[in-house]
C-alpha positions as CSV (number, residue, x, y, z in Angstrom):
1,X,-95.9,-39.8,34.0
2,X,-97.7,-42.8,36.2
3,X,-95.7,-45.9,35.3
4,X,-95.6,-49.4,37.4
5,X,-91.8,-49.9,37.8
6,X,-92.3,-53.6,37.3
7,X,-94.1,-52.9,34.3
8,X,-91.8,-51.0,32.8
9,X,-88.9,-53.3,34.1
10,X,-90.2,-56.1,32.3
11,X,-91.1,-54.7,28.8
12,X,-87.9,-53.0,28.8
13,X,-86.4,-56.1,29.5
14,X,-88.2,-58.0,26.9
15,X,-87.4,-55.2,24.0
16,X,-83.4,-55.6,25.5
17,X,-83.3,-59.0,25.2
18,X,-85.9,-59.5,21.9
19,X,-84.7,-56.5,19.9
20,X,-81.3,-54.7,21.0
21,X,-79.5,-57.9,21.8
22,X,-79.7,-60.0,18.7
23,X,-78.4,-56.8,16.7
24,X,-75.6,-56.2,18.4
25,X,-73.5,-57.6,15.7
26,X,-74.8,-55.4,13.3
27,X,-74.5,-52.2,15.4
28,X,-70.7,-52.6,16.4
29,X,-70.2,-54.2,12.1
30,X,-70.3,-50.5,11.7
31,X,-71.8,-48.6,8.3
32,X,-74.8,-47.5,7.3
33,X,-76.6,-50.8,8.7
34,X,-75.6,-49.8,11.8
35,X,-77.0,-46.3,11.9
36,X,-80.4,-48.2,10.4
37,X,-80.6,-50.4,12.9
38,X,-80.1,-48.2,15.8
39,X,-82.6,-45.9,14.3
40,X,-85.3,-48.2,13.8
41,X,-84.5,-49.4,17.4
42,X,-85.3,-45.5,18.7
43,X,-88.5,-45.2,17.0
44,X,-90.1,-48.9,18.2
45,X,-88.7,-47.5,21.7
46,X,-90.5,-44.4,21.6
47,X,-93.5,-46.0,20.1
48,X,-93.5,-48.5,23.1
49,X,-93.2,-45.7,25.4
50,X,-89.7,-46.5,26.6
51,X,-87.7,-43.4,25.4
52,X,-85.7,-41.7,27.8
53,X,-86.9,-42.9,30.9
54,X,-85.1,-40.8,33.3
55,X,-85.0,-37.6,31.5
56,X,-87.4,-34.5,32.9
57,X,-91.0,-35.1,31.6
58,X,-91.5,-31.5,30.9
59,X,-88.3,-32.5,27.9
60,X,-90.0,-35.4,26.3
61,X,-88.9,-37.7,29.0
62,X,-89.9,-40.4,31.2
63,X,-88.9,-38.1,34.7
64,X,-88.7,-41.6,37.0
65,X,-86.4,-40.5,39.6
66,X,-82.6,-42.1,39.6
67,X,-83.8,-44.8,42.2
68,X,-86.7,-46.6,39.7
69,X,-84.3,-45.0,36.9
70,X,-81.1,-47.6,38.3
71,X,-83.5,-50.3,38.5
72,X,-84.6,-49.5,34.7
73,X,-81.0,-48.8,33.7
74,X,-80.1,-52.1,34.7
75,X,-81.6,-53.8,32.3
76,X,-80.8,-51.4,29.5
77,X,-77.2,-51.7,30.4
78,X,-77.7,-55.8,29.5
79,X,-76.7,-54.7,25.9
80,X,-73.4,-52.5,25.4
81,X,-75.9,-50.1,23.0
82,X,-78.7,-49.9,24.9
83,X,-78.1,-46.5,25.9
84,X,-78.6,-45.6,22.1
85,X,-81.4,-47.4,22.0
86,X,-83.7,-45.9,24.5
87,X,-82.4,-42.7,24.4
88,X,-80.4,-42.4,27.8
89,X,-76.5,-42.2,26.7
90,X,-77.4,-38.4,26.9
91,X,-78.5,-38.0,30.2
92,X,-75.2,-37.2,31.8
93,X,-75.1,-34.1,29.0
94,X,-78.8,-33.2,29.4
95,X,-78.6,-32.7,33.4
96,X,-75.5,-30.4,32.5
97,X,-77.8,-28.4,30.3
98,X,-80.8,-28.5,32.4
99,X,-78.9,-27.2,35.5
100,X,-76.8,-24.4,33.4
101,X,-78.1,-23.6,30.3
102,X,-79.6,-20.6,29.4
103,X,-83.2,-20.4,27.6
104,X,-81.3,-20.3,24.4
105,X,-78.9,-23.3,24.8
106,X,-81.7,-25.0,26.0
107,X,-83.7,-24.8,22.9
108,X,-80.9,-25.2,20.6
109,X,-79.1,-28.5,22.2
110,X,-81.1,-29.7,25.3
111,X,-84.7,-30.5,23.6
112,X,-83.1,-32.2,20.6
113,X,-80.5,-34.0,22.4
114,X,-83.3,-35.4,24.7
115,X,-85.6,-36.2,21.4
116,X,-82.6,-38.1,20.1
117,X,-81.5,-35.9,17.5
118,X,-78.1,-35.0,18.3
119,X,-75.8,-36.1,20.4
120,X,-73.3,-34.1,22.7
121,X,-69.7,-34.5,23.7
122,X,-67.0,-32.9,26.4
123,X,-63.4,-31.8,25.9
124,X,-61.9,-32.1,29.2
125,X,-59.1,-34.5,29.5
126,X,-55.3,-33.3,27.6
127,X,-52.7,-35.7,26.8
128,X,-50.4,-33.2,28.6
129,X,-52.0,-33.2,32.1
130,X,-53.1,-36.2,34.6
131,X,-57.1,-36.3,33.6
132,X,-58.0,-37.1,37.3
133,X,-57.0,-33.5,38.3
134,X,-59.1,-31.2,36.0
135,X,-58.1,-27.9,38.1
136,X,-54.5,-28.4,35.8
137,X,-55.9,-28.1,32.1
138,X,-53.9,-26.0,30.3
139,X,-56.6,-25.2,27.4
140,X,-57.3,-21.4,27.3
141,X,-60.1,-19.3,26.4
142,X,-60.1,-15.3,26.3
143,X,-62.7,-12.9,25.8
144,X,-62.1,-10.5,23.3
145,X,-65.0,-8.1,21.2
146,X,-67.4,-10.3,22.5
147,X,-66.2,-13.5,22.1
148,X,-64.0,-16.5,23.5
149,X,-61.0,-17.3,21.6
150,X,-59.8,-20.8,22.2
151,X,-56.6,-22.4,22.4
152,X,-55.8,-26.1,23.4
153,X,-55.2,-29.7,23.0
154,X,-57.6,-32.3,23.9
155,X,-58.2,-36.7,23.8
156,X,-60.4,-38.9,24.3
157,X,-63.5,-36.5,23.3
158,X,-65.9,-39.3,23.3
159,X,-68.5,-39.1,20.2
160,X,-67.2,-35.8,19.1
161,X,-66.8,-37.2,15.6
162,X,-70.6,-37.7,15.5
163,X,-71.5,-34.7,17.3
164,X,-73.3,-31.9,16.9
165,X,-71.3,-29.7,19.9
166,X,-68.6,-29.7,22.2
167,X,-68.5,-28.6,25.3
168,X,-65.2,-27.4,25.9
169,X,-63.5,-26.9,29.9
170,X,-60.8,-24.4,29.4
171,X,-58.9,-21.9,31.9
172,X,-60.6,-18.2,31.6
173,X,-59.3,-17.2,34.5
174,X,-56.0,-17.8,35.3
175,X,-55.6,-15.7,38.7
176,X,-58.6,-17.1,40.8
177,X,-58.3,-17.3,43.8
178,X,-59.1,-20.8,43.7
179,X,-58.1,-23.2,41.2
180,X,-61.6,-24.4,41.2
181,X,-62.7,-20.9,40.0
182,X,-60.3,-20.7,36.9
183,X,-62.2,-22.8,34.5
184,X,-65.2,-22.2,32.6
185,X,-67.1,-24.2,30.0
186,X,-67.8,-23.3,26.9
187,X,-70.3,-25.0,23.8
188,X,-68.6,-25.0,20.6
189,X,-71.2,-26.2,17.9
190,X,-70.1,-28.5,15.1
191,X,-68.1,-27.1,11.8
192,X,-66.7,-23.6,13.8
193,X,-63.2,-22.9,12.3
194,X,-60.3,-24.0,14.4
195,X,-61.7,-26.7,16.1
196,X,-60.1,-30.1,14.4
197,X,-60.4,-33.4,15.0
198,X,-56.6,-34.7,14.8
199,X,-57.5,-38.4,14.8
200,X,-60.2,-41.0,16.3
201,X,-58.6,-43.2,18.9
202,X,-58.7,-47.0,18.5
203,X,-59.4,-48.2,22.6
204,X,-59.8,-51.8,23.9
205,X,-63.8,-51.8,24.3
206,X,-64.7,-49.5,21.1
207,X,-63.2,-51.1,18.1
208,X,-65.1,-48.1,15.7
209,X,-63.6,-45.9,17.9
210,X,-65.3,-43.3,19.5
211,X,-62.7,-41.1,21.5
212,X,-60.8,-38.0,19.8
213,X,-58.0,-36.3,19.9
214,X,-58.7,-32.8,19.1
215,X,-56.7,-29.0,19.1
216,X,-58.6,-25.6,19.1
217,X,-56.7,-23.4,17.1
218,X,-58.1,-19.7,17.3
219,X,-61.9,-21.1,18.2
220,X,-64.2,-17.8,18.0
221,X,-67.7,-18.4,19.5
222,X,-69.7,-15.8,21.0
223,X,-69.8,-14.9,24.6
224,X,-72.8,-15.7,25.5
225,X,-71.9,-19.7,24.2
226,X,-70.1,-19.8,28.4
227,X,-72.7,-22.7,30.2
228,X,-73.2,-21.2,33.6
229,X,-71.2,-18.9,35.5
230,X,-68.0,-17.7,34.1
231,X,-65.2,-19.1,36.4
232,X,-68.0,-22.4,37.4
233,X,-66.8,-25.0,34.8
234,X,-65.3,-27.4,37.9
235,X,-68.4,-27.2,39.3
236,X,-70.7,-27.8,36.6
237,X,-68.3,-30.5,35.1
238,X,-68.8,-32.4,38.8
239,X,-72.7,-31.8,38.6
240,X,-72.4,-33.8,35.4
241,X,-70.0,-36.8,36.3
242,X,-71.8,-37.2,39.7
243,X,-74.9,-38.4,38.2
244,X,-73.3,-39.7,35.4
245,X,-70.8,-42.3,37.6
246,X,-74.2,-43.7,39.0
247,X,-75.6,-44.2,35.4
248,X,-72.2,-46.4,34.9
249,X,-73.0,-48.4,37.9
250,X,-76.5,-49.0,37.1
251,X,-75.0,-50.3,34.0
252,X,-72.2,-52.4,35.0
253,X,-75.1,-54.4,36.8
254,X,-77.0,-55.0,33.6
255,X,-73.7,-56.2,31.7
256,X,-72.7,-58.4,34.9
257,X,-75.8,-59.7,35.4
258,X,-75.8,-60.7,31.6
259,X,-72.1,-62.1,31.8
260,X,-73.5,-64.3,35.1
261,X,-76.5,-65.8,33.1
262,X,-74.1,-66.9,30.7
263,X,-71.7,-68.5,33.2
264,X,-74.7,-70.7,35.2
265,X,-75.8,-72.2,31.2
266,X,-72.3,-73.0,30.2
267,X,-71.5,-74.7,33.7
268,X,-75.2,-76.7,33.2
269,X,-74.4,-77.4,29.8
270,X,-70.4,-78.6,29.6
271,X,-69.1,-81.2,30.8
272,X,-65.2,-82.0,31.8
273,X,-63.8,-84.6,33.5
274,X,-67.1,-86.7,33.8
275,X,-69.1,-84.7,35.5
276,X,-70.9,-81.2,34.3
277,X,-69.0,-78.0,35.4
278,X,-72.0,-77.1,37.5
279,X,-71.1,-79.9,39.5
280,X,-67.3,-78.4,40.7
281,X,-66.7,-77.1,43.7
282,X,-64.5,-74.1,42.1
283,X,-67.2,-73.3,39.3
284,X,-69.5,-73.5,41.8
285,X,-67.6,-71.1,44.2
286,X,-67.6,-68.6,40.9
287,X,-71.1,-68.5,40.7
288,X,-71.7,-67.5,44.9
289,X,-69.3,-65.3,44.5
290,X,-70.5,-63.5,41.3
291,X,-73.9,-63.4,42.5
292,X,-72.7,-61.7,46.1
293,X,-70.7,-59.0,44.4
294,X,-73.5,-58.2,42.1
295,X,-75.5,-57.7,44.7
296,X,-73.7,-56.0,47.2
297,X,-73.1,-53.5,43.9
298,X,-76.6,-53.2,43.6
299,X,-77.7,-52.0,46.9
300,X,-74.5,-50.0,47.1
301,X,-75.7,-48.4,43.3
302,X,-79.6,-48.0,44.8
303,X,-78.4,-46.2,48.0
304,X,-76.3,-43.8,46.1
305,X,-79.2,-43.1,43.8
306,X,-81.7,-42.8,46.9
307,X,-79.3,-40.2,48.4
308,X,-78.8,-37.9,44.8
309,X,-82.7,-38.3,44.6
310,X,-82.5,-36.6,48.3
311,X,-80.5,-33.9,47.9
312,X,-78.1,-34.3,44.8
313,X,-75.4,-34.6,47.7
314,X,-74.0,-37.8,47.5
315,X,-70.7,-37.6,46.8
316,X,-68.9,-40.5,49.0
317,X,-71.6,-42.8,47.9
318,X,-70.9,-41.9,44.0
319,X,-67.1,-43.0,44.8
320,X,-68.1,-46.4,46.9
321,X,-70.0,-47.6,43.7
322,X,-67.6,-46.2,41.4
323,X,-64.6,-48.1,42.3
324,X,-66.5,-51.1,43.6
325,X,-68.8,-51.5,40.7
326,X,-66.2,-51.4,38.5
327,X,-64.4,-54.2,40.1
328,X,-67.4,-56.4,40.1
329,X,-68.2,-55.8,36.9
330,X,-64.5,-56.6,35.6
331,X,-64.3,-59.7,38.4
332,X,-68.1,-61.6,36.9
333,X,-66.9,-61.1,33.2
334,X,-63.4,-62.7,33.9
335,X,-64.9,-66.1,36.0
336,X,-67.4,-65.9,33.2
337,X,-64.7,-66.2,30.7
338,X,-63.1,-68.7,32.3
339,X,-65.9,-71.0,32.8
340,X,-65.9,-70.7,28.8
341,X,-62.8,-71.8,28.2
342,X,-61.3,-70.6,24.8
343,X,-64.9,-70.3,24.0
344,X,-64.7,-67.2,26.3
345,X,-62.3,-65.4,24.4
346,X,-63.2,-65.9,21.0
347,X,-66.1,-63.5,19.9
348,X,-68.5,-66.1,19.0
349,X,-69.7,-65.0,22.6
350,X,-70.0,-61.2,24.1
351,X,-67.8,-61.9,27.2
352,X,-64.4,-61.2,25.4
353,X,-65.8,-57.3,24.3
354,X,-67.8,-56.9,27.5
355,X,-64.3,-57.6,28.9
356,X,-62.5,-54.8,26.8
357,X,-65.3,-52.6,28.2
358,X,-65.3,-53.8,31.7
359,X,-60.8,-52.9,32.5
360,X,-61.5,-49.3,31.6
361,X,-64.6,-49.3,33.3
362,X,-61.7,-47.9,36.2
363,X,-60.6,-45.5,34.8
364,X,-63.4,-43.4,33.1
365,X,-65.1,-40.5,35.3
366,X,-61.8,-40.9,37.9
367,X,-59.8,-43.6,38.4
368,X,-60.1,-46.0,41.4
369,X,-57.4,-44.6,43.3
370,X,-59.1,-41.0,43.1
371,X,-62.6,-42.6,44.8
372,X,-60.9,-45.0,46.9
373,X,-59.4,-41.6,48.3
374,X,-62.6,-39.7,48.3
375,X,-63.6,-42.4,50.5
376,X,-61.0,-42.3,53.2
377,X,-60.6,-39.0,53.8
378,X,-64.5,-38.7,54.2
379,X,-63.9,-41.9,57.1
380,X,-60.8,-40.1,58.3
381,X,-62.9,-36.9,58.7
382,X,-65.6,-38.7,60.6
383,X,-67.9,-39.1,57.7
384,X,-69.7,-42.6,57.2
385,X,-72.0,-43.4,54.1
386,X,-74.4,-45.5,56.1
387,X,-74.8,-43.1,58.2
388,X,-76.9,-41.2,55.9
389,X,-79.1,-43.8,54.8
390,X,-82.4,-44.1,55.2
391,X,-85.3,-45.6,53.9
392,X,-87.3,-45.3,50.9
């Protein structure tokens, strides 16, 4: 594909702002609306030649590389359903695929997840065990005449209600050597008997909710339905939530960026105490301060995607945007919400949802803690990020 980045950064800007944005309200109403709407949204996308930017262009994609794809994906991100707009709330699943699937999973799930067909979701995380250690699941599968029995307990399957497989991370093999080698994962397509969706869990930020609870009870599927190596499931699990936590950052920028434009017109616009807000030293002080932290989130997001686009190594990178980006992004929203007033909490603006959003923006695809970690014992190790970059 030959594209102009700016090009393509503008009229996905303008189909953001024109088209996605001003049906927001229908979209998170719910209903069948909602699935027209967001359907009608995909096919003027792909007509305008903005579908799925940043997938492979031998799939139907756009194949820009992550760098111009973070630039893109900061605009989509402007709008909380972007993603489904465009097509790029897959891409996490569809680079898991790509990397692992065989010929056959490929045709079955990677082409029409990437042509917007069906979606994906992943069963890792269980009620029972801390999610930021994925080496102590406790679901189990077996292989017995040919196939893998399941047995566990999962939440916060996100989309599994909607979709069309789960990828499942269970223990196969219990006596590795490593607990990294124990787990394996395993696609279970919609409708097999045993797997059950227990209930849909309400979360602050998804008010349909999205995120399951779910228990495999005797889950047969056949053996050849193992993604990758048998015994590789921690490893293919991290090649998808390494890419994936820059795809957050790129969108945090998008939704901070958003939540800053709305915080320079109310300052312009109210006035308090004589004087319009714009003209307070404190409001004024939130604005610098937003606009440095966005920044410094963007270069940081840009160098991690210039370093995957290297090598696909770029793993203390991934963690400095992770937990930083998330900060910023949840820091903008609440001096956003303040310059508002009570306006800022009712929903007769975004900033109240994009604030639900933004507090577990710290949690999903590890916690804070976890990166801060990643991060020191890189430094303590003698390993510095900047040391690794390098120009475009």
């Amino acid at each position: 594909m030959t594209y102009d980045i700016e090009d393509l950064r503008a009229r996905t800007r303008a189909f953001i702002d024109d088209r996605v944005i001003p049906a927001e309200a229908t979209i998170e109403a719910g209903g069948l609306d909602a699935l027209r709407t967001v359907d009608a949204l995909k096919k003027q996308a792909k007509a305008e030649g903005l579908w799925a930017l940043g997938h492979p262009e031998r799939l139907g994609g756009g194949g820009l590389p992550l760098y111009d794809f973070a630039l893109i994906n900061e605009i989509i991100g402007r709008s909380e359903f972007g993603q489904q707009a465009v097509g790029s709330i897959t891409m996490q699943d569809a680079i898991m695929l790509d990397l692992h699937g065989t010929e056959q999973q490929r045709r079955d799930w990677l082409q029409p997840m990437v042509d917007g067909d069906i979606y994906p979701s992943v069963a890792m995380t269980e009620p029972e065990v801390a999610g930021s250690d994925p080496t102590r699941i406790l679901t189990t599968a077996r292989l017995e005449d040919g196939h893998w029995i399941i047995n566990g307990h999962k939440w916060f399957t996100t989309g599994a209600s909607g979709s069309a497989f789960t990828t499942v991370f269970a223990v196969t093999d219990p006596d590795a050597s490593s607990p990294h080698r124990r787990i394996s994962a395993i696609v279970v397509p919609k409708g097999t008997p045993g797997m059950e969706i227990v209930r849909v869990i309400k979360t602050m930020g998804s008010e349909q909710g999205d995120h399951c609870e779910m228990r495999f009870t005797d889950v047969r599927v056949p053996a050849d339905h193992v993604l990758g190596e048998r015994g590789a499931g921690f490893r293919i699990f991290q090649d998808r939530v390494g890419p994936g936590r820059i795809f957050h950052a790129m969108r945090w920028l998008g939704q901070a960026q958003r939540a800053l434009e709305l915080m320079i017109e109310r300052a312009k616009t109210r006035e308090a105490h004589g004087s319009p807000l714009s003209d307070k030293g404190e409001i004024r002080r939130y604005l610098a301060e937003s606009a440095a932290e966005i920044q410094a989130s963007r270069l940081l997001t840009l160098d991690a995607a210039r370093r995957y686009d290297q090598d696909g190594h770029a793993g203390m990178e991934i963690s400095l945007v992770k937990f930083y980006g998330a900060r910023m992004l949840h820091n903008v929203i609440d001096r956003a919400i303040q310059v508002h007033g009570a306006l800022g909490v009712s929903e007769d603006t975004p900033l109240a949802s994009m604030y639900r959003h933004a507090r577990y923006a710290r949690i999903y695809d590890g916690p804070d803690e976890v990166h801060r970690m990643v991060v020191a014992r890189g430094l303590l190790s003698g390993r510095t990020p900047w040391d690794k970059t390098v120009a475009k």
